[in-house]
C-alpha positions in Angstrom: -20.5 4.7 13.2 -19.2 6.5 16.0 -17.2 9.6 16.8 -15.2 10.0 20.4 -14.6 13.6 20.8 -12.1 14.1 23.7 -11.4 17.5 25.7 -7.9 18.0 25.5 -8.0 20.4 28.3 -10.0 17.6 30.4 -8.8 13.9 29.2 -11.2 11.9 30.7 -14.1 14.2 29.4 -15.4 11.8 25.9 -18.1 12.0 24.5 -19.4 9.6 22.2 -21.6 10.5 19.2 -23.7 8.0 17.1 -24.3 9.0 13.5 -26.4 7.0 11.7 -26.1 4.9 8.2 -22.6 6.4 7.5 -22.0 3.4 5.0 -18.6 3.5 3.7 -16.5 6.3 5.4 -14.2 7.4 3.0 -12.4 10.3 4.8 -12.9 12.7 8.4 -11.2 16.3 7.8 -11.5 19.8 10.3 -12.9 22.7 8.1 -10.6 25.2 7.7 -10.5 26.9 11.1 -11.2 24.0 13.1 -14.9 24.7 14.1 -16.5 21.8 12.6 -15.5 18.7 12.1 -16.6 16.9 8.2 -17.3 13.4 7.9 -17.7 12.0 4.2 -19.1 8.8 3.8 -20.6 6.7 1.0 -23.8 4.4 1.3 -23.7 2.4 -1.5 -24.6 4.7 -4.4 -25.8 7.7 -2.5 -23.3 10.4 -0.8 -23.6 10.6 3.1 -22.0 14.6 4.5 -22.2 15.5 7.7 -20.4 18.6 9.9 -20.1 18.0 13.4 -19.8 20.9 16.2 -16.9 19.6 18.7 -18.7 21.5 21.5 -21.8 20.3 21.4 -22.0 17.0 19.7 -24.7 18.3 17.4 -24.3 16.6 13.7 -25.8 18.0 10.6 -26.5 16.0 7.4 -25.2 18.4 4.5 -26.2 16.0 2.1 -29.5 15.5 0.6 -31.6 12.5 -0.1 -31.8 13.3 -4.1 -27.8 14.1 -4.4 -25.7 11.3 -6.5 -22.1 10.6 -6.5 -20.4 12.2 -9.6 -16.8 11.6 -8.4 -14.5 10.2 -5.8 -10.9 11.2 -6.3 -8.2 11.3 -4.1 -6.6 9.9 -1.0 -8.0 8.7 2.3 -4.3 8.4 3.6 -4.1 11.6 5.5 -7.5 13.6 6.6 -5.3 16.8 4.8 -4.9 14.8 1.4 -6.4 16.3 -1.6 -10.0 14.8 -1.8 -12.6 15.6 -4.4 -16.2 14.8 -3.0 -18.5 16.1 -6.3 -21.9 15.3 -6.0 -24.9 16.1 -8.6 -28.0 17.9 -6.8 -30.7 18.3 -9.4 -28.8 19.9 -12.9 -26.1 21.4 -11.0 -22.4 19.7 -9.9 -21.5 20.9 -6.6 -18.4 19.7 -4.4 -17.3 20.4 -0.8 -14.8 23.2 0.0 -12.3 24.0 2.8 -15.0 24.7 4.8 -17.0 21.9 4.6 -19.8 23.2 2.2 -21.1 22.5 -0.7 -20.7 25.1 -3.7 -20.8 25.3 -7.6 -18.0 23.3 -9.3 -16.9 25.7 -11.8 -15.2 23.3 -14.1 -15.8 19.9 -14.1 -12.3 18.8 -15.0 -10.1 21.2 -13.1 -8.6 20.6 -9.6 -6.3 23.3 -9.6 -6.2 26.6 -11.6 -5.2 30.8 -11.3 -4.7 32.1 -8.6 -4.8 28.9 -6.7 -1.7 27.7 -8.4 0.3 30.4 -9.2 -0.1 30.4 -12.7 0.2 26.6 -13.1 -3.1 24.3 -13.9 -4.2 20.5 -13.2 -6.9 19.3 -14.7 -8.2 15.5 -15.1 -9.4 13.3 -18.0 -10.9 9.8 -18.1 -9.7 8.0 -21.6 -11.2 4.8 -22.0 -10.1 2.9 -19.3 -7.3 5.0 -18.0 -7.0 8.3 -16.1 -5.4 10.8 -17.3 -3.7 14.5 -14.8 -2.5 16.8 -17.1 -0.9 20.7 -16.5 -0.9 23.9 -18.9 -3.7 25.6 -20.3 -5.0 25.2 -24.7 -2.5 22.0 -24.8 -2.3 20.2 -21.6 0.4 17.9 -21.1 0.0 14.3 -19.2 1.7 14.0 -15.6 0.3 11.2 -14.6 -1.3 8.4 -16.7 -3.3 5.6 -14.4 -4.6 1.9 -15.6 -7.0 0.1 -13.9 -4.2 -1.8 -11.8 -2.2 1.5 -11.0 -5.5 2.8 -9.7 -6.2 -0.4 -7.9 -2.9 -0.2 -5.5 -3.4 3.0 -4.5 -2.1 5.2 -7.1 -3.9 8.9 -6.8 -3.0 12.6 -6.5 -2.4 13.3 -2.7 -1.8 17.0 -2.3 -0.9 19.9 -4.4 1.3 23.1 -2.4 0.6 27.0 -2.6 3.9 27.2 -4.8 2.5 25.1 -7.6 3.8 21.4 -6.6 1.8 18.2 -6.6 2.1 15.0 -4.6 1.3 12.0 -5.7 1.1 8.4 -5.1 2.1 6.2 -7.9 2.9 3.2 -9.3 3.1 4.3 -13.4 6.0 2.2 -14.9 6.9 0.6 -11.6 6.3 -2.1 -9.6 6.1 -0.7 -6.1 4.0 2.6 -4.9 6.3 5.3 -5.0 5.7 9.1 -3.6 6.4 12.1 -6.1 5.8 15.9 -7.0 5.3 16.9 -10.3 6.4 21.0 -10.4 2.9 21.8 -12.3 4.8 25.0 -14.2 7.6 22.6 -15.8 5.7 19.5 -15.4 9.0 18.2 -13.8 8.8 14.6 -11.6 10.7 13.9 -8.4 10.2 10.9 -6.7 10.3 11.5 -3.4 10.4 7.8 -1.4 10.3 4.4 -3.4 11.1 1.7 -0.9 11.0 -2.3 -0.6 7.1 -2.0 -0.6 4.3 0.2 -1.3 3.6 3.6 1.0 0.6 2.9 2.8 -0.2 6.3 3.2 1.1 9.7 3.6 1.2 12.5 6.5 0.9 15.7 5.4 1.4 19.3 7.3 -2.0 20.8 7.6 -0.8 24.0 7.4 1.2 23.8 4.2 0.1 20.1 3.1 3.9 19.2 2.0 4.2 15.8 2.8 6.3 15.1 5.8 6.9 11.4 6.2 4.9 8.1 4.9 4.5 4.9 6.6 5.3 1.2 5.1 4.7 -2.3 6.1 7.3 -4.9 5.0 7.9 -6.9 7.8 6.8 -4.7 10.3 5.7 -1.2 10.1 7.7 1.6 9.9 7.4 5.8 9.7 10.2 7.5 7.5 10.9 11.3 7.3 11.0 12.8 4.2 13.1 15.8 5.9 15.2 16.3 9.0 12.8 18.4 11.2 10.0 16.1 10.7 13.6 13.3 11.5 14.2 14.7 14.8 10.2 14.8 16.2 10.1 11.0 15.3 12.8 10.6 17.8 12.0 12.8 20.3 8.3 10.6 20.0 10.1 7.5 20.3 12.2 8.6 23.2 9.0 10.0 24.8 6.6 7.1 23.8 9.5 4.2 23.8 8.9 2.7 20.8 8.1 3.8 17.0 4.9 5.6 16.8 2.1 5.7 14.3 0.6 8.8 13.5 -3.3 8.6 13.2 -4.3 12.4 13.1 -3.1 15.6 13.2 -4.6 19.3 14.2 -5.4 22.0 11.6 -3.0 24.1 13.4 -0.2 21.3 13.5 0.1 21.9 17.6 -1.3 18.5 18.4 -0.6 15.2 17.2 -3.1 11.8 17.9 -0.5 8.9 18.1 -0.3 5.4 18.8 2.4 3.3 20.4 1.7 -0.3 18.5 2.5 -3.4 20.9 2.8 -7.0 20.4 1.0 -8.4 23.7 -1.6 -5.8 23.6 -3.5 -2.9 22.1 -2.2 0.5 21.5 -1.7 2.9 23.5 -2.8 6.0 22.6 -1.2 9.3 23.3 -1.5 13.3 22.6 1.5 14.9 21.3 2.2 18.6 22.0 4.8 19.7 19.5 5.1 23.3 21.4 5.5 21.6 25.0 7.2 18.6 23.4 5.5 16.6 25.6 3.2 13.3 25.4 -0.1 13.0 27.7 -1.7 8.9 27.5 -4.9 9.3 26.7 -7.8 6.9 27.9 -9.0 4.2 24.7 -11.8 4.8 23.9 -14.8 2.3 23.4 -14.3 0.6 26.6 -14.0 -2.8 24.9 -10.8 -2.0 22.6 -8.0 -2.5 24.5 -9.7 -6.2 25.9 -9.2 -8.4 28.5 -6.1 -10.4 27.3 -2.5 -10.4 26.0 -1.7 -12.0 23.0 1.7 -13.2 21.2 2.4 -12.0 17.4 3.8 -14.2 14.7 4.9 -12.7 11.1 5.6 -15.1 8.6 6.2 -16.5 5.4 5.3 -19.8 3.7 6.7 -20.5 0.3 4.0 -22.1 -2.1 5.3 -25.2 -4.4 5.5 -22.6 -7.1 8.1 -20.9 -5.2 5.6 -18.0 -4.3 6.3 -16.1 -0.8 2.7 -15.9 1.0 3.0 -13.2 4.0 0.7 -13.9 7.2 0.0 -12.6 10.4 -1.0 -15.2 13.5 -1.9 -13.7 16.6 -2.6 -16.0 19.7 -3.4 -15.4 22.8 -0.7 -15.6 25.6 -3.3 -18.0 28.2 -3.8 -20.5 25.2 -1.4 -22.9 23.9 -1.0 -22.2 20.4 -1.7 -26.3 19.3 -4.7 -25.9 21.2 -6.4 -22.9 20.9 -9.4 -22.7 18.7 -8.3 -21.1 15.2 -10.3 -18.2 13.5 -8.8 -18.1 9.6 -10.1 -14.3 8.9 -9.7 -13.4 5.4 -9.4 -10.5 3.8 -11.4 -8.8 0.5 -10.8 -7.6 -2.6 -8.4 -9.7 -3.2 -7.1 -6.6 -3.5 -6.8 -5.8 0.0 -4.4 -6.6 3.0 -4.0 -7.9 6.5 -1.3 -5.9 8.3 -1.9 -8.0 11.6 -2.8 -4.3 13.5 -5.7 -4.4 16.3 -8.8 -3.0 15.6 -12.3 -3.7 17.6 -13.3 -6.7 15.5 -9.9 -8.4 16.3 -9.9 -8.0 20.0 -13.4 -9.1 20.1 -12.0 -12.7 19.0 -8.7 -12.6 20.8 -10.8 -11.9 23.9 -13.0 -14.8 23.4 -9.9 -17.1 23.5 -9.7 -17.6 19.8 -6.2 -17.4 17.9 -6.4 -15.4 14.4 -4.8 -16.5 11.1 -4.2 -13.9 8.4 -2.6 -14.6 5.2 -2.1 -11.9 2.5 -2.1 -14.1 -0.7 -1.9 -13.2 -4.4 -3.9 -10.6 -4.8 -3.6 -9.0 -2.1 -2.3 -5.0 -2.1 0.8 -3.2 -0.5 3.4 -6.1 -2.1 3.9 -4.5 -5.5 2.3 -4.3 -8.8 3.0 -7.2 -9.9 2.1 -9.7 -6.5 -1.7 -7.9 -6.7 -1.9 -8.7 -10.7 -1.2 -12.4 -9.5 -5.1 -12.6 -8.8 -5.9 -12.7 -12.5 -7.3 -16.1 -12.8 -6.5 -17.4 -9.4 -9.8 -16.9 -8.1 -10.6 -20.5 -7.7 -7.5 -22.0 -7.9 -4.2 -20.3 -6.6 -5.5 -18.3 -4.0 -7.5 -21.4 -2.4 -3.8 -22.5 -2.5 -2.2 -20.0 -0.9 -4.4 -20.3 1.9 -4.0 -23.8 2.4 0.0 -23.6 1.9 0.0 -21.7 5.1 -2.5 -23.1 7.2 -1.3 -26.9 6.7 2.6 -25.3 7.2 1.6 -23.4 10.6 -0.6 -26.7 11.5 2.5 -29.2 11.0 5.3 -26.9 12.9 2.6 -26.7 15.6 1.5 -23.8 16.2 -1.9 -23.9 14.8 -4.8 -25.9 15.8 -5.5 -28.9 12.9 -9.3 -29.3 14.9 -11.0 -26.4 15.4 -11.1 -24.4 12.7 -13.5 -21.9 11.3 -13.1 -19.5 8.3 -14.5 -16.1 8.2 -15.2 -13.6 5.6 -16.6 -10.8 3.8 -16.9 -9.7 0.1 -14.7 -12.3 -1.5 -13.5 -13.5 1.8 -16.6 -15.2 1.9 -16.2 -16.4 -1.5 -13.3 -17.5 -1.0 -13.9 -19.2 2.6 -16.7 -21.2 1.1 -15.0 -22.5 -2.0 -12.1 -24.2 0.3 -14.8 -25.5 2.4 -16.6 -27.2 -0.7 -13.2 -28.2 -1.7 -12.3 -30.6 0.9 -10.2 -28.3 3.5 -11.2 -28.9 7.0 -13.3 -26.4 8.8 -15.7 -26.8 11.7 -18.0 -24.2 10.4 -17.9 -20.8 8.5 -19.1 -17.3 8.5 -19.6 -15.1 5.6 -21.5 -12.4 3.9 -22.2 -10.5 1.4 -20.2 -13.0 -0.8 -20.2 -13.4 -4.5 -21.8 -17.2 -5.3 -22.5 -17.3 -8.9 -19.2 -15.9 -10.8 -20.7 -15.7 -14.0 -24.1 -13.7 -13.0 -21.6 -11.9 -10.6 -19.7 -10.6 -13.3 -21.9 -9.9 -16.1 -23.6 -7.6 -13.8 -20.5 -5.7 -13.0 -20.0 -5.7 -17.1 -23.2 -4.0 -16.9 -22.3 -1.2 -14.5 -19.5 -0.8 -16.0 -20.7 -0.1 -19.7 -23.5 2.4 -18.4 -20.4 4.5 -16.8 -18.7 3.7 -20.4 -16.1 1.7 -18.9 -15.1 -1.8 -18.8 -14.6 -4.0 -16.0 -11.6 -5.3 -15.1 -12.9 -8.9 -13.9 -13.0 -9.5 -17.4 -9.4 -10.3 -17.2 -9.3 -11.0 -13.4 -11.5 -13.7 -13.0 -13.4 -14.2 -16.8 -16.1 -13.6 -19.4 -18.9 -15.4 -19.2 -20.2 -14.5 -22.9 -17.1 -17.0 -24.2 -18.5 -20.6 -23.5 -15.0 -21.8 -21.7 -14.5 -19.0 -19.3 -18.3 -19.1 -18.5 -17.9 -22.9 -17.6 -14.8 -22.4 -15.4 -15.9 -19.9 -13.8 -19.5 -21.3 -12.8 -17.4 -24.7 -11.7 -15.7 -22.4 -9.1 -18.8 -20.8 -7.6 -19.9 -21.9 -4.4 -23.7 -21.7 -5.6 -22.7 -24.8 -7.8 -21.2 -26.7 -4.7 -23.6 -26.7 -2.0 -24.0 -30.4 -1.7 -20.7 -30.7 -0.5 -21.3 -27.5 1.6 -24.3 -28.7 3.4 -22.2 -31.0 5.3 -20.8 -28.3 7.9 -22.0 -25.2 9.8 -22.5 -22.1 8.1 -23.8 -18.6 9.2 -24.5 -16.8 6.2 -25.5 -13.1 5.8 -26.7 -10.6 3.3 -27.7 -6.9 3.0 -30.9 -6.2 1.1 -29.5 -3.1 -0.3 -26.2 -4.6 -1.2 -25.3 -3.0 -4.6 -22.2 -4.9 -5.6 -23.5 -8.2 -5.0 -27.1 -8.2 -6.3 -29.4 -9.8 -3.2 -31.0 -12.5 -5.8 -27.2 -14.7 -5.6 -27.9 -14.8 -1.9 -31.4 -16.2 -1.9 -31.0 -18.7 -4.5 -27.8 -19.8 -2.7 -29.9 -19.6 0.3 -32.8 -21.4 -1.2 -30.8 -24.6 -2.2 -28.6 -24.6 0.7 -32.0 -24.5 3.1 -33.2 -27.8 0.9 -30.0 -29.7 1.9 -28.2 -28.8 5.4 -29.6 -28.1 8.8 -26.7 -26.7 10.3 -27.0 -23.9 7.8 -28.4 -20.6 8.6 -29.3 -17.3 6.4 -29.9 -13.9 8.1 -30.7 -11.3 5.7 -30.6 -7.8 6.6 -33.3 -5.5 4.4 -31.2 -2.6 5.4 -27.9 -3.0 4.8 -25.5 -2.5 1.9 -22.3 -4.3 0.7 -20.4 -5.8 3.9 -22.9 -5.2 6.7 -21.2 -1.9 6.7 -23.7 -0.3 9.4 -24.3 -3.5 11.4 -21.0 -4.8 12.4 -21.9 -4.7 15.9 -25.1 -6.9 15.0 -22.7 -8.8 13.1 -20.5 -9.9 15.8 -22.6 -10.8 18.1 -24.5 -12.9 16.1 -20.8 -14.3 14.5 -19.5 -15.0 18.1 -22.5 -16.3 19.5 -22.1 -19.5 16.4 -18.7 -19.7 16.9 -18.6 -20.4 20.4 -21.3 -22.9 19.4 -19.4 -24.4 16.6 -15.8 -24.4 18.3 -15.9 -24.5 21.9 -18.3 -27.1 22.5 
């Protein structure tokens, strides 16, 4: 991973630092003064701390080889959300503090109590497979009860304010992702913002951490105000900036804001806003390769499945290349539960600068549509979702405005599953890249059971996908795993990778795949990396390159 640090008294003064094996980065907060910045990260298991100095560069690594996650709660959506990093080091539970250090947790189940909250109390409580915040103190109350599908949208406690109020994300009894505060004396609920889709996250003032606006994504992203300051310096951004702005970070003190002016042709521009000076200074990207080489033309859609089913996508082309003509990259996205917003990030402009239109589609499954769209996964993995994608491909293909040639899928997690199931399924494709892919659905998920039962919980791709101890899931579910379809998957191009430490998908799924799909293709190719965890995390770079390298191979040629 890397860290730009920019001098705000000098713009062009960045310095990039290189930490190594951050895994999974879950959030990047200031300590409470502002001297060191805190980056918390997960590698698979194992917890991953470290405090940089802003002046120097130097990074420290708080955590130690022997420390194992105890808990992950909270928000990612704002580096001032409530977070609760607890770790175990040896007999003892420790967690990180304002200041970025690790001390004693003094009870295991509280996350706010006297004086903190002014004589109110939160606590927490796992029950069976539900999460439980309650307030008060003998007799707690439930404010919030989560399921495994509240949890898996996004629902969470965000904040919780000097005068005894808590924020929190939630989707209890609803459909959509909804923003409230529960007065932690009364145990009172307001909800705060419930629009046409769910928040995707929430800015909070670091200073107070009241929440001040949240952002959304129905058609097109938007920021809304949850009070009429935080209204008027929207506005005076967009009047200084010239379009709506996105809010990626904001100072402990609340002086400076890091924003971004989103574009349809191009990437971002970033800016630093001065709310005392109420002015806006560009800033220069940074990683010289971000904002690319080309322009690019932005399509978002809709294709209605024959079930009557809305499937939202993204296509991005690039301006030089005839949409019919250019070469088609169909990225898909994880999860399912995860979503394709169409934004620009590194990996994106790597293709679009290689001349290669994108394809996203965000089908069932996939998060930030509502409750119930995301629970449309449950046994879809190898039937409906293989549909969705091909609704939209063959509909964008026949209006002309995607290539019906050159195509190539590309994936990660399920993605890959996903990719290589349509491919063994007859849809057209010039070659594929995944990893870290789940092959053998019924191993896959007996070994999550597993996990599961040794936390004393229980999985919830029992009901998503199946259970391979009944005979007639079991034989579904191995007929749509790709380890049982490699004959017809020997018959194209496929760059396949693996991490050696991946701990969701167990390494052995890959080599057997690998193993019989070395026996029956030559145009198939396994790169395992002994390293890595679950999605390549800390080799993306590698990644690329070698993904870019066999795709100009496969499609251009």
């Amino acid at each position: 991973m890397s860290v730009w640090l920019t001098s705000l008294s000098e713009q062009r003064k960045q310095r990039e630092l290189r930490l190594p094996d951050t895994g999974r980065v879950l959030w990047i907060f200031w300590t409470q003064h502002g001297e060191k910045l805190i980056v918390v990260a997960q590698q698979e298991a194992k917890p991953l701390v470290y405090s940089i100095d802003p002046e120097s560069g130097a990074f420290e690594l708080l955590s130690q080889a022997s420390d194992s996650l105890a808990m992950v709660r909270g928000s990612s959506s704002s580096n001032y959300a409530f977070s609760s990093f607890r770790i175990r080091r040896d007999k003892q539970f420790l967690e990180l503090d304002a200041d970025g250090r690790f001390v004693p947790s003094i009870a295991t189940n509280d996350i706010c109590a006297d004086p903190e909250c002014k004589g109110a109390r939160l606590s927490f409580a796992a029950r069976g497979a539900e999460q439980h915040y309650l307030h008060g103190g003998e007799n707690p109350q439930t404010v919030m009860r989560l399921n495994a599908a509240d949890r898996r949208q996004g629902s969470g406690l965000v904040s919780i304010t000097q005068d005894g109020q808590a924020y929190f994300l939630s989707s209890e009894g609803r459909n959509l992702l909804a923003l409230s505060r529960t007065d932690l004396a009364s145990g009172t609920e307001t909800v705060l913002h419930e629009g046409h889709s769910d928040i995707l996250s929430v800015s909070l003032n670091p200073l107070s951490k009241k929440p001040q606006f949240v952002e959304t994504d129905d058609s097109s992203r938007r920021v809304i105000a949850l009070d009429a300051d935080t209204t008027r310096t929207l506005e005076l951004l967009k009047q200084l900036g010239g379009g709506d702005a996105h809010i990626i970070n904001r100072a402990p003190s609340d002086k400076y804001w890091l924003v971004s002016f989103p574009e349809t042709v191009q990437a971002p521009k970033l800016a630093l806003f001065d709310r005392d000076q109420r002015s806006l200074r560009t800033l220069t990207a940074v990683g010289a390769s971000f904002r690319g080489r080309v322009s690019w033309h932005t399509e978002r859609g809709v294709q209605v499945s024959s079930g009557g089913l809305h499937i939202p996508y993204v296509l991005l082309t690039p301006i030089e290349c005839p949409a019919s003509t250019c070469p088609l990259v169909v990225l898909l996205h994880g999860g399912p539960a995860a979503r394709d917003t169409g934004n620009i990030d590194r990996e994106r402009q790597i293709l679009l600068d290689r001349g290669y239109a994108i394809l996203m589609i965000n089908y069932r499954g996939s998060k930030g549509f509502g409750k119930a769209y995301e629970q449309l996964d449950q046994g879809e993995w190898y039937k409906g979702i293989p549909e969705d994608v091909k609704t939209t491909l063959h509909a964008l293909q026949a209006s002309g405005v995607a290539n019906r040639e050159r195509i190539a899928f590309v994936g990660t997690s399920f993605a890959a599953y996903l990719a290589l199931n349509l491919i063994a399924d007859g849809e057209a494709a010039s070659c594929a890249v995944v990893d870290s892919g789940a092959l053998d659905l019924p191993v896959f998920v007996a070994e999550e059971m597993e996990k599961a039962r040794a936390k004393g919980a229980i999985s919830d791709l029992l009901e998503r996908v199946g259970d391979p101890r009944i005979e007639a899931q079991r034989f579904v579910m191995a007929a749509g795993s790709p380890a049982n379809k490699t004959e017809a998957l020997a018959r194209i191009p496929i760059l396949h990778l693996h991490g050696g430490q991946d701990s969701i998908v167990n390494i052995a799924q890959a080599r057997a795949f690998a193993a019989q799909m070395q026996a029956k293709s030559k145009v198939y190719r396994y790169i395992e990396l002994a390293d890595q965890g679950h999605s390549l995390v800390g080799a993306r770079e590698m990644y690329w390159n070698v993904a870019t390298e066999f795709l100009d191979r496969c499609l251009k040629h």
